[in-house]
DRENDO-1510 file (C-alpha; in Angstrom, 1 decimal, always signed):
<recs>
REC; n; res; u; v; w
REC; 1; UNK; +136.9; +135.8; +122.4 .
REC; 2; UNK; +138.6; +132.5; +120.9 .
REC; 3; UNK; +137.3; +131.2; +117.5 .
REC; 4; UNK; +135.0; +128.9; +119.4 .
REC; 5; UNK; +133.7; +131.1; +122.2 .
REC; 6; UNK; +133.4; +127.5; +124.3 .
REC; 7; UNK; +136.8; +127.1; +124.6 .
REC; 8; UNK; +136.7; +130.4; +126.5 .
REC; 9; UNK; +133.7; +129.1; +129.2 .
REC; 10; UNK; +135.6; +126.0; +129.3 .
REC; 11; UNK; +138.5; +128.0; +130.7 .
REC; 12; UNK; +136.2; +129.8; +132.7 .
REC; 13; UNK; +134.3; +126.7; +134.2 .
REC; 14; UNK; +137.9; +125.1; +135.3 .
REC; 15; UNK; +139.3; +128.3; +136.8 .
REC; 16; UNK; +136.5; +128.9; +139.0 .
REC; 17; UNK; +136.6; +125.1; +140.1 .
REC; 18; UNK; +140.8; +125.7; +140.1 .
REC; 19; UNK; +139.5; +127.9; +142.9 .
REC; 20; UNK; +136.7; +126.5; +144.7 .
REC; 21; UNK; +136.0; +128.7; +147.2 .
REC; 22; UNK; +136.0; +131.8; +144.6 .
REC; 23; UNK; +132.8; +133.6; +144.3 .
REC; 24; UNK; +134.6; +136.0; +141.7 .
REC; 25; UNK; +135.8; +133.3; +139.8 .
REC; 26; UNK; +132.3; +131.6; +139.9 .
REC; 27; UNK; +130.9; +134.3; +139.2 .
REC; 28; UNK; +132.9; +135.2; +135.8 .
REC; 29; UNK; +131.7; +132.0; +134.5 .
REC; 30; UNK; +128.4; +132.4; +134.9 .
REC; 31; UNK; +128.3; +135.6; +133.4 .
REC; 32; UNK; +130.0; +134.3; +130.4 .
REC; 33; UNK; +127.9; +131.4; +130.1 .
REC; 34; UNK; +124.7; +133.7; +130.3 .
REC; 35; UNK; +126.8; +136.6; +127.2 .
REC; 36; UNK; +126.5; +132.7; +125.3 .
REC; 37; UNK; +122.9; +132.6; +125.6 .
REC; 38; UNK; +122.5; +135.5; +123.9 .
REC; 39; UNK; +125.2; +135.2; +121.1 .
REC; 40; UNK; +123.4; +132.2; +120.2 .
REC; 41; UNK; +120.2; +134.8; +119.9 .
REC; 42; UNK; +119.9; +134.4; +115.9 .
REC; 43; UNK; +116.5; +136.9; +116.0 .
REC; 44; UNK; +113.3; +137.6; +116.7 .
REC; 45; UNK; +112.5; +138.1; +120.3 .
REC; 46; UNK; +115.7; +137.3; +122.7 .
REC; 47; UNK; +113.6; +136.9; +125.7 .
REC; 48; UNK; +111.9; +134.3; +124.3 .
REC; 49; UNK; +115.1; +132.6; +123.0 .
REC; 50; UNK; +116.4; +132.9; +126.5 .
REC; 51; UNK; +113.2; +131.6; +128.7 .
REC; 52; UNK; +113.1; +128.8; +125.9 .
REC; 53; UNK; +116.7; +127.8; +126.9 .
REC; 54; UNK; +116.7; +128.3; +130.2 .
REC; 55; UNK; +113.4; +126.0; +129.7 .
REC; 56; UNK; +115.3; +123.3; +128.2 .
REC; 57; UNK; +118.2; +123.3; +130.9 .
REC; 58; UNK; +117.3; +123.7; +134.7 .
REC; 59; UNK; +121.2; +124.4; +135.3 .
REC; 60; UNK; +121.3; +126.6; +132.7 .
REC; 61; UNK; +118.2; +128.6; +134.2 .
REC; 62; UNK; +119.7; +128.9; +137.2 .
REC; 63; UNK; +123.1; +130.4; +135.7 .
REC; 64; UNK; +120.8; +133.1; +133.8 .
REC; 65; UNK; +118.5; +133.8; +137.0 .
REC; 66; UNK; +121.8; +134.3; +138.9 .
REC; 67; UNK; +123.7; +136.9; +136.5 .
REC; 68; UNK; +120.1; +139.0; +136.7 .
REC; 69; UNK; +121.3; +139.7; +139.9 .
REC; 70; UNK; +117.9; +140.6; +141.1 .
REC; 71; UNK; +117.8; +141.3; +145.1 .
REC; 72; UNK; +115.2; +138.3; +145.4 .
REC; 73; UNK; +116.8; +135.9; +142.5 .
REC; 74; UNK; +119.6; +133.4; +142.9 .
REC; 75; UNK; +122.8; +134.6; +145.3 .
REC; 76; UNK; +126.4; +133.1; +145.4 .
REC; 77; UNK; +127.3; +132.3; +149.1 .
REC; 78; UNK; +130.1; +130.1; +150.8 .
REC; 79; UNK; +128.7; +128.3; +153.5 .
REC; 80; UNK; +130.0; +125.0; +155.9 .
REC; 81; UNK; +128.7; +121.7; +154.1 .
REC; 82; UNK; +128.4; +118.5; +156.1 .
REC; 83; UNK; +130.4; +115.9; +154.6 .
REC; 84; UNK; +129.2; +112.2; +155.4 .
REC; 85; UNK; +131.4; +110.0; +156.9 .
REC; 86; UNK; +131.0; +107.6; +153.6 .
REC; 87; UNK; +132.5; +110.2; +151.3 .
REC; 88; UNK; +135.7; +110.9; +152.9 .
REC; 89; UNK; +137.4; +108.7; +150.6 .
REC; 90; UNK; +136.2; +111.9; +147.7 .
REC; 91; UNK; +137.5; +114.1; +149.9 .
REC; 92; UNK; +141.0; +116.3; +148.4 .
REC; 93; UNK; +143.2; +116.3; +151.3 .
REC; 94; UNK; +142.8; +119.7; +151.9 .
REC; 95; UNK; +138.9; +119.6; +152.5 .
REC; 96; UNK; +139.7; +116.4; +154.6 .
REC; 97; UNK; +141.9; +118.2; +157.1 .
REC; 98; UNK; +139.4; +121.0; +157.1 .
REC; 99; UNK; +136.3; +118.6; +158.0 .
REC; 100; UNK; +138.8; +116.9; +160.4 .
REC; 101; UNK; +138.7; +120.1; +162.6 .
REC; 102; UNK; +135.4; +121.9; +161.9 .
REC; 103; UNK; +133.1; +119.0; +162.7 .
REC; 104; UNK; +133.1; +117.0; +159.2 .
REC; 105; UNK; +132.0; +120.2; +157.2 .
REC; 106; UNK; +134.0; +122.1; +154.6 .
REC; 107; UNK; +133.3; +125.3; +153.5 .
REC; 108; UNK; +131.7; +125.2; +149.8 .
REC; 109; UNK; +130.3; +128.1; +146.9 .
REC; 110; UNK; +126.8; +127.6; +146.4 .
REC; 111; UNK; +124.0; +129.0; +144.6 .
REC; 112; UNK; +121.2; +130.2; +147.2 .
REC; 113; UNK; +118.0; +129.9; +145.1 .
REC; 114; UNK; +114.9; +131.9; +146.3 .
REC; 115; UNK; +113.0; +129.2; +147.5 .
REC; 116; UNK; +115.9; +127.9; +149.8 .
REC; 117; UNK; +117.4; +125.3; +148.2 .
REC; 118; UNK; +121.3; +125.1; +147.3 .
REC; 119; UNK; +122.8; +124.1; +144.2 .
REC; 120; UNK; +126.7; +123.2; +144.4 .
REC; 121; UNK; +128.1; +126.4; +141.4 .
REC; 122; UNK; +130.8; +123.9; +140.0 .
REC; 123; UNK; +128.2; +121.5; +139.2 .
REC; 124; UNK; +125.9; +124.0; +138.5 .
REC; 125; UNK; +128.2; +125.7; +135.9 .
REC; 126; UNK; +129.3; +122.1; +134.2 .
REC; 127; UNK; +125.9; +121.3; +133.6 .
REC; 128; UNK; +125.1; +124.9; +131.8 .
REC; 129; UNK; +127.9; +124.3; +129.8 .
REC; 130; UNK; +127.0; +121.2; +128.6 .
REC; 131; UNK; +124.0; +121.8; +127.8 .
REC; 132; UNK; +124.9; +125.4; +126.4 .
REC; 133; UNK; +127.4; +123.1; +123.9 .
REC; 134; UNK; +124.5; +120.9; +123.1 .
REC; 135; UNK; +122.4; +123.9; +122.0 .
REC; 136; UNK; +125.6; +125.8; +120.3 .
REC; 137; UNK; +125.0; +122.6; +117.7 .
REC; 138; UNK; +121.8; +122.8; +117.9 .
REC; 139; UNK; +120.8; +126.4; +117.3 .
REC; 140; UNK; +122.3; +128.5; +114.2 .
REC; 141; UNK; +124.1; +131.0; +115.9 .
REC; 142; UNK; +123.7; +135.1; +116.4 .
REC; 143; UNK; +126.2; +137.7; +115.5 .
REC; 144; UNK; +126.6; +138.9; +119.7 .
</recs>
């Protein structure tokens, strides 16, 4: 790992939205942004260090609950996404010529939480790593 470990996640964030429909690449990230959690881990009890983080952030919860890779926790999935009609204009032309022919949907990685809801990964992981940089300043930091 670089020096600063965050330049390595930032790579890691980018590549896997470099590649948005990558599961793999989405899913690298978010198992290096949970190895942070725990390098941060400056003793005492790390499962308490990592509920009290995970507290703290709700992305950053759901990027930890994900990489437990329990059969009834979090799942990556690609599935079709309904566009609005009012955000074409954010569209990439790709994704526009997509919707154009698969009745204004594009296909889009998401994080399939328990309870059914969907959280957009890209955004998922940027918020994590944000708020895992605000903690990296914040904490005094573990030998992992």
């Amino acid at each position: 790992m670089p020096a600063d470990p965050l330049i390595q996640l930032d790579a890691a964030v980018e590549a896997a939205r470099a590649a948005p429909l990558s599961r793999r690449r989405a899913m690298l990230a978010a198992l290096l942004l949970d190895a942070e959690v725990d390098r941060l881990f400056a003793g005492g009890d790390i499962l308490n260090h990592r509920a009290t983080l995970a507290a703290a952030s709700p992305a950053l919860r759901l990027v930890i609950e994900l990489c437990a890779m329990r059969p009834d926790g979090p799942a990556l999935l690609t599935e079709s996404v309904e566009v609005p009609l009012a955000e074409y204009d954010r569209l990439e032309v790709q994704d526009f010529m997509v919707s154009l022919y698969n009745g204004h949907t594009v296909q889009r990685v998401r994080i399939a939480a328990p309870d059914g809801t969907r959280h957009d990964v890209h955004e998922t992981l940027a918020l994590a790593l944000a708020d895992l940089r605000k903690f990296s300043i914040e904490l005094p930091q573990g030998n992992f």
